[in-house]
C-alpha positions as CSV (number, residue, x, y, z in Angstrom):
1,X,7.4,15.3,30.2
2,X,6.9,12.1,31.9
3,X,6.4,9.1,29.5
4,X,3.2,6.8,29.8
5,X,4.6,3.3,28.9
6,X,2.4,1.9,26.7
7,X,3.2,-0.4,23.6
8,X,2.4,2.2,21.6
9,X,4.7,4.8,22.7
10,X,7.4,2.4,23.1
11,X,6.7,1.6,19.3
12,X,6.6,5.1,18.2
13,X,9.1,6.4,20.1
14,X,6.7,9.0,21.9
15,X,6.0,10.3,25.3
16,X,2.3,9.7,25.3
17,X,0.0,7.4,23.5
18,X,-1.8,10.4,22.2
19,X,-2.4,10.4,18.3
20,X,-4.6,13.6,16.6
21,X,-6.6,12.0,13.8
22,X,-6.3,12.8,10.3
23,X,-8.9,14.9,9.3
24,X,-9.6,15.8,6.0
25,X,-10.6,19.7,5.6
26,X,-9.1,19.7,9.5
27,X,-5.6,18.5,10.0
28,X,-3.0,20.8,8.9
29,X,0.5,20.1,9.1
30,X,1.0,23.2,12.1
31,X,-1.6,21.0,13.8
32,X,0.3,17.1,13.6
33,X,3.3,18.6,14.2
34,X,2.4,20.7,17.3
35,X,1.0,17.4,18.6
36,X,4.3,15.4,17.8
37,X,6.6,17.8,18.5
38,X,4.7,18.0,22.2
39,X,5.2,14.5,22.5
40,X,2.4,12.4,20.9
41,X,2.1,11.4,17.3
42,X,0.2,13.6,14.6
43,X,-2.0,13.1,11.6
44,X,-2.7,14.4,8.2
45,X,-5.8,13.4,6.2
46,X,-5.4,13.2,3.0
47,X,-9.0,13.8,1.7
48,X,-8.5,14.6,-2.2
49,X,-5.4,16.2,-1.9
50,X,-3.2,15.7,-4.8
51,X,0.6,14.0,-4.8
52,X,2.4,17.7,-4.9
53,X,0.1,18.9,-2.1
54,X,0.4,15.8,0.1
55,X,4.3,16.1,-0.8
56,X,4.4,19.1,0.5
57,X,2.5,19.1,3.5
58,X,4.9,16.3,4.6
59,X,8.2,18.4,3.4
60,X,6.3,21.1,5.8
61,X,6.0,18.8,8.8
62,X,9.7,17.8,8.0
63,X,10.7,21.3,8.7
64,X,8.4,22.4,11.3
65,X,10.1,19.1,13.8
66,X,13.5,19.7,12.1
67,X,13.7,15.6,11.0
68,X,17.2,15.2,9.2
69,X,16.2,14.7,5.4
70,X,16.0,11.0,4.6
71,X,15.0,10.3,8.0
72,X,10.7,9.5,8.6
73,X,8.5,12.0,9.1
74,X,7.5,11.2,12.7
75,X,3.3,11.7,11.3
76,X,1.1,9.5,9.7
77,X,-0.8,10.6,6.4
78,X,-4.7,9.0,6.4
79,X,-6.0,7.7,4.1
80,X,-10.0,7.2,2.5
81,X,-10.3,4.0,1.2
82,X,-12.8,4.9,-1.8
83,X,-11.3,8.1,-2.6
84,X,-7.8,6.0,-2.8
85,X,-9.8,3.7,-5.5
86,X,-9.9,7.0,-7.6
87,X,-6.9,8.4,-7.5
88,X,-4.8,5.3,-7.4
89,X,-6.1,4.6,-11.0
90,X,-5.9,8.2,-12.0
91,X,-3.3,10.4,-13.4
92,X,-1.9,11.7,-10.3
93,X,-1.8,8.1,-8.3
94,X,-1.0,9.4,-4.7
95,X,-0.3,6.6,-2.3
96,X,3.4,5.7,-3.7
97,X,4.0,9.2,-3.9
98,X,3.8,9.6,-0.2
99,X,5.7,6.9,1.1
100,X,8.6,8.0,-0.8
101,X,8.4,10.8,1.4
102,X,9.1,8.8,4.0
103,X,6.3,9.3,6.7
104,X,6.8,7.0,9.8
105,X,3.3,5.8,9.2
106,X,0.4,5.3,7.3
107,X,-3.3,5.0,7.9
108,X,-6.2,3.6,6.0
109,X,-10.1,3.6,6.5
110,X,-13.4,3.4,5.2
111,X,-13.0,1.3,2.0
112,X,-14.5,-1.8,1.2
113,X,-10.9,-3.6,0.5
114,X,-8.5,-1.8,2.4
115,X,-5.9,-4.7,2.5
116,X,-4.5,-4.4,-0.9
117,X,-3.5,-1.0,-0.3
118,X,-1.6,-2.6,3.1
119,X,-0.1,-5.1,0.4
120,X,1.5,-2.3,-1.5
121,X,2.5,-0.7,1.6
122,X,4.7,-3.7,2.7
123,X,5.6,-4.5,-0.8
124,X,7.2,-0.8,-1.2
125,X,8.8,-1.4,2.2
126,X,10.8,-4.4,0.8
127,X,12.1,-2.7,-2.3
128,X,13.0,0.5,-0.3
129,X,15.0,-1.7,3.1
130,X,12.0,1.1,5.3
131,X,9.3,0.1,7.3
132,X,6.2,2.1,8.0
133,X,4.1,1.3,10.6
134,X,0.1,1.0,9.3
135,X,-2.7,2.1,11.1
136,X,-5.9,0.8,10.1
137,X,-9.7,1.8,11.0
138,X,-11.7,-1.4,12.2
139,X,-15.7,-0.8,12.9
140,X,-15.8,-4.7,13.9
141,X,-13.8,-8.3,15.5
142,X,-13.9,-9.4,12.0
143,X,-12.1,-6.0,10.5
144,X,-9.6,-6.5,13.3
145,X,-9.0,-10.2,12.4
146,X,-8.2,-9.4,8.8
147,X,-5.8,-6.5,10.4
148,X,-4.0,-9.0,12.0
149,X,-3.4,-11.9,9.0
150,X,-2.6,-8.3,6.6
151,X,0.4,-7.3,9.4
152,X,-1.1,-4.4,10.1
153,X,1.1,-2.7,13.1
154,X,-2.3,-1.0,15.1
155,X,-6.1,-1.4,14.8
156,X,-7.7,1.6,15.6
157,X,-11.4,0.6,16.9
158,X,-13.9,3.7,16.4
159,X,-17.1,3.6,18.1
160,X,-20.5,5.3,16.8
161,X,-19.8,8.5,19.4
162,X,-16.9,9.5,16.9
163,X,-17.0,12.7,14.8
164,X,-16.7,12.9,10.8
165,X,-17.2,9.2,9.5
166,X,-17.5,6.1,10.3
167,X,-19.8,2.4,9.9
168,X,-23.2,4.0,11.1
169,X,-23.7,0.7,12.6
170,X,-21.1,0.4,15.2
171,X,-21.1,-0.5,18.4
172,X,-20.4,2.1,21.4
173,X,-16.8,2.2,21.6
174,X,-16.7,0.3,24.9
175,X,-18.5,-2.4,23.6
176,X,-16.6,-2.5,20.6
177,X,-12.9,-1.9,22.4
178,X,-13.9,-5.3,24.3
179,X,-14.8,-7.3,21.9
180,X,-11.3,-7.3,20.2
181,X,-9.4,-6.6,23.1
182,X,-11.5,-10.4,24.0
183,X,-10.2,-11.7,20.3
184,X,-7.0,-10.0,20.7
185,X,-6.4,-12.6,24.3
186,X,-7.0,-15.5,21.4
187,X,-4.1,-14.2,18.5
188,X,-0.8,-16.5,19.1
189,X,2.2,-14.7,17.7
190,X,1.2,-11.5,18.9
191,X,-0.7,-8.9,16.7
192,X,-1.7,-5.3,15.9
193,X,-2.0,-2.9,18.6
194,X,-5.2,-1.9,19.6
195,X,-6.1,1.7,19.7
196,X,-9.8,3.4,20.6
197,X,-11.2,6.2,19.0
198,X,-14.7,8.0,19.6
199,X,-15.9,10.2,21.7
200,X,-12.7,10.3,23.8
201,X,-12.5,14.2,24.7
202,X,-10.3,14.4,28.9
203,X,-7.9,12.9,30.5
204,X,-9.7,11.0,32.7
205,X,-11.3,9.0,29.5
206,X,-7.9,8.5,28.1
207,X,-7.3,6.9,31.6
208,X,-10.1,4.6,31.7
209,X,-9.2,3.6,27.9
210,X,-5.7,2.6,28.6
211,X,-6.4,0.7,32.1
212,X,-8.9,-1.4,30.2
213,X,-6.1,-2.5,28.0
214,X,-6.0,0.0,24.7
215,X,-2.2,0.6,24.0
216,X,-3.5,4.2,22.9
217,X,-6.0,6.3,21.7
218,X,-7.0,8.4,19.0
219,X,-8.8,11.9,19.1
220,X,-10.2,13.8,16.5
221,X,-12.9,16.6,17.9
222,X,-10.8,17.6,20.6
223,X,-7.9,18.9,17.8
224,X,-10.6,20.6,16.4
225,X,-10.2,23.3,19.3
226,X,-6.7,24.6,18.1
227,X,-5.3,27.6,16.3
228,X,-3.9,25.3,13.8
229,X,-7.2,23.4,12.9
230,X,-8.0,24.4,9.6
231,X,-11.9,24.9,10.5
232,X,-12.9,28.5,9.6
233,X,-13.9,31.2,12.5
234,X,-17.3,30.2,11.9
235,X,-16.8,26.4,12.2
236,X,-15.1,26.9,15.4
237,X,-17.4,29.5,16.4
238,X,-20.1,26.6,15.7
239,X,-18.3,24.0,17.9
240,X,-17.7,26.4,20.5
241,X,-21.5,27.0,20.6
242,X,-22.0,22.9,20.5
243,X,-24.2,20.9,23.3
244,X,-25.0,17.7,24.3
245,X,-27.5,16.8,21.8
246,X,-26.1,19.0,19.0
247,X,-24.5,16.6,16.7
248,X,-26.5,14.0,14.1
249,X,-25.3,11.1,12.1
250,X,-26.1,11.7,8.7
251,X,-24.9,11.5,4.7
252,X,-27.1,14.5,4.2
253,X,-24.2,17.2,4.8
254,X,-22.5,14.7,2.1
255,X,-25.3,14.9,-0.3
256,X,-25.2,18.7,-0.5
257,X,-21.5,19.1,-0.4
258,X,-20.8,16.2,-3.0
259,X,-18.5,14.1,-1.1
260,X,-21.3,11.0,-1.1
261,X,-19.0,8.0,-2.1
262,X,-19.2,6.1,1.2
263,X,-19.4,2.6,1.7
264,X,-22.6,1.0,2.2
265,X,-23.5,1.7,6.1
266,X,-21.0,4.4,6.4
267,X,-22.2,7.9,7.0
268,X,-21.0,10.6,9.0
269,X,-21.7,12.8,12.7
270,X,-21.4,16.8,12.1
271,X,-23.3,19.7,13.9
272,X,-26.9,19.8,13.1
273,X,-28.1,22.9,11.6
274,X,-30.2,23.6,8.6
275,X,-28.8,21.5,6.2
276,X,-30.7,18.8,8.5
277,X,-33.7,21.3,8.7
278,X,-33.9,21.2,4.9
279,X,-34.0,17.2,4.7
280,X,-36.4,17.2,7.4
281,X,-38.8,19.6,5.2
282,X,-38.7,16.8,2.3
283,X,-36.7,19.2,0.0
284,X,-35.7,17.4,-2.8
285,X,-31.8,16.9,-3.0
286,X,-31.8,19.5,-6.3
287,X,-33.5,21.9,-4.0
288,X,-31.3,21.5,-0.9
289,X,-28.0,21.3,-2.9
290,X,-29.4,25.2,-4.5
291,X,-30.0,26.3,-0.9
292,X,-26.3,24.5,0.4
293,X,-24.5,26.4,-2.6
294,X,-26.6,29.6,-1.7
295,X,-25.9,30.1,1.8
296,X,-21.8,29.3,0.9
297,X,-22.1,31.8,-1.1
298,X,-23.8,35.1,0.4
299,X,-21.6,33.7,3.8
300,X,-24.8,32.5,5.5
301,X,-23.5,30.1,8.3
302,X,-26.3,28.1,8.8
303,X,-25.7,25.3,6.4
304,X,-22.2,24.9,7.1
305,X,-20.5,21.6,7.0
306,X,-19.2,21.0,10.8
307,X,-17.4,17.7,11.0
308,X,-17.1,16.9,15.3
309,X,-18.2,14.1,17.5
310,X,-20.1,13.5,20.9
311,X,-17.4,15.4,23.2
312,X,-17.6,18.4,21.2
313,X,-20.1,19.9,24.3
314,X,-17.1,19.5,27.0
315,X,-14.3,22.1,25.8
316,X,-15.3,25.8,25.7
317,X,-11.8,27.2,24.8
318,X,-9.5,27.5,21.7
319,X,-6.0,26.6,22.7
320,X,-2.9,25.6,20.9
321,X,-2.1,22.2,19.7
322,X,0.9,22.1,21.5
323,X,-1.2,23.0,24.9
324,X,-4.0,20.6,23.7
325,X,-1.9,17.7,24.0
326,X,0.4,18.5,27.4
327,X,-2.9,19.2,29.3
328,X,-4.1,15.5,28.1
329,X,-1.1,13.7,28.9
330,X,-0.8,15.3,32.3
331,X,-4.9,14.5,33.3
332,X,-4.4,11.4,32.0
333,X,-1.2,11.1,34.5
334,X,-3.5,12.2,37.0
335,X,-6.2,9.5,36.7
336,X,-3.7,6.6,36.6
C-alpha cells in the first residue's frame, strides 16, 4: 500500500490517515484491528465496559496485530466523558487501568470537563517514561483552543451529519473544519492535529477533507458495514435498508434504552423507526420505555436502537474491515 503523507500518518506510523471511531455497542476489537492491521489506525469505545473487559479487549487486539508484549497497542480506546465521571469514582475506576495496557492512544469526548482526564493522562505518562497520543472530540473553535493549551496531540472536529452522539448544535462539518483550521493559522508553537469527522462515507470525501487541510479523518457509519461490527443481523439488516432521509437526531432512543446522561445540547442521530413513532404519539416515557422493553423482548425489530449517520444511504454491501479500509485509501488515492 501506498502511503498518504499526512501529519497524521507520519505521527502514527500508518499508511493512511484513516481512523474507525470508537463506538460503543459497535467497535469490537476484530474490527480496530482489521482496520490497523490494513494500514490505518483503529478504535475501541469504551461505553460502560468494565477494567477486566477493556483489559482484555486490548490483550485481544495485542494478539490479533502480534505487538511484542510491552510494546503499544497500535488502537486508541474512547472514551465518554460523563460515563468516565462514574466510574472513575467507582469501585472499578477504569481509565488508569487502560493505559497500563499500553494503548498508543487515547480518546475522550462528550463531557463537560474533559481536560482533567487529559491531565491524568500526561501525568501517568511522566511516572511511566510512555507517551500516548490523545485524541479529543471538539464541537467548537473554543473546544479546540482548550485542546491546544491541554497538549492534546489531535482535535477531532465532528459536524452535526455524524452518527451516534454529538453537540446537537454543531455546525455542518465544513463550516466547522474551517473555523479551526482558520484558528489553527493563528497557534504559534504548533498545535493538535486537526481531524474531521461526520458524515464522511467515500473516498472522494476523504479527498476533499484532506486537500482543505485536515491531517485525517475519522469514520464511524461506514465501519458499521463490516463482519466484525458488533451490530446484530437486524441492525445491519436496518442500515442496509437506510435512505437519505432515514436518520433523526434525537435523545429519545436514549430515554427508552436508559443511557440518558448526556451533556446539556448533546443528543444523538440513529435510524428512525417506532421508537420515534411512539414520541411523536405523546406516549408518556413510562409507556414508551414498556413498549421499548416489549418489542426487545418478543424480537420485534421495530424499536431497535440503530446508532449511524448521514452516509448510511451510500453503501449497500457488508464487507470486511480489512476490505473497508483498502478500498478507502485507494479512492481516496484516486481523487488526489
Amino acid at each position: 500500500m501506498q502511503t498518504i503523507d499526512t501529519p497524521l500518518t507520519k505521527r502514527l506510523g500508518i499508511k493512511t490517515p484513516i481512523v474507525s471511531a470508537p463506538m460503543a455497542f459497535a467497535s469490537t476489537p476484530e474490527l480496530a484491528a482489521g482496520v490497523t492491521g490494513a494500514g490505518g489506525f483503529g478504535c475501541i469505545g469504551a461505553g460502560f465496559d468494565s477494567s477486566k473487559l477493556l483489559t482484555s479487549k486490548i490483550q485481544k487486539v495485542r494478539t490479533l496485530l502480534n505487538t511484542a508484549p510491552g510494546q503499544p497497542v497500535p488502537l486508541a480506546i474512547g472514551f465518554i466523558g460523563w460515563i468516565l465521571e462514574m466510574t472513575e469514582s467507582s469501585d472499578d475506576p477504569r481509565l488508569e487501568v487502560v493505559l497500563e495496557e499500553v494503548p498508543a492512544a487515547v480518546w475522550f469526548a462528550f463531557g463537560l470537563d474533559l481536560w482533567k482526564y487529559v491531565d491524568r493522562v500526561h501525568t501517568h505518562d511522566r511516572k511511566t517514561g510512555r507517551k500516548t497520543f490523545i485524541f479529543v472530540m471538539v464541537h467548537s473553535v473554543d473546544d479546540a483552543r482548550q485542546a491546544k493549551e491541554k497538549g492534546v496531540d489531535a482535535v477531532v472536529v465532528q459536524g452535526i451529519e455524524a452518527g451516534g452522539h454529538g453537540r446537537g448544535d454543531s455546525p455542518p462539518l465544513l463550516t466547522l473544519l474551517d473555523a479551526v483550521l482558520s484558528e489553527r493559522q493563528k497557534w504559534t508553537g504548533g498545535g493538535p492535529l486537526v481531524l474531521a469527522a461526520g458524515g464522511i462515507t467515500t473516498g472522494a470525501d476523504i479527498a476533499n477533507l484532506l486537500e482543505i487541510g485536515a491531517d485525517g479523518v475519522v469514520l464511524g457509519t461506514r465501519f458499521l458495514f463490516t463482519h466484525e461490527c458488533e451490530y446484530s443481523a437486524a441492525q445491519k439488516d436496518a442500515i442496509l435498508k437506510a435512505g437519505p432521509d432515514s436518520t433523526v437526531r434525537t435523545l429519545a432512543f436514549d430515554d427508552v434504552g436508559r443511557t440518558n446522561g448526556w451533556p446539556p445540547n448533546y443528543d444523538g442521530r440513529a435510524i428512525s423507526n417506532e421508537v420515534m413513532s411512539d414520541l411523536d404519539a405523546g406516549l408518556s416515557l413510562d409507556e414508551r420505555r414498556r413498549r421499548f422493553d416489549e418489542s426487545a423482548r418478543n424480537g420485534d425489530d421495530s424499536r431497535l436502537v440503530v446508532w449511524a449517520g448521514v452516509g448510511v444511504a451510500l453503501v449497500n454491501e457488508i464487507s470486511s474491515a480489512a476490505d473497508v479500509l483498502r478500498s478507502l485509501h485507494q479512492d481516496t488515492m484516486d481523487d488526489l
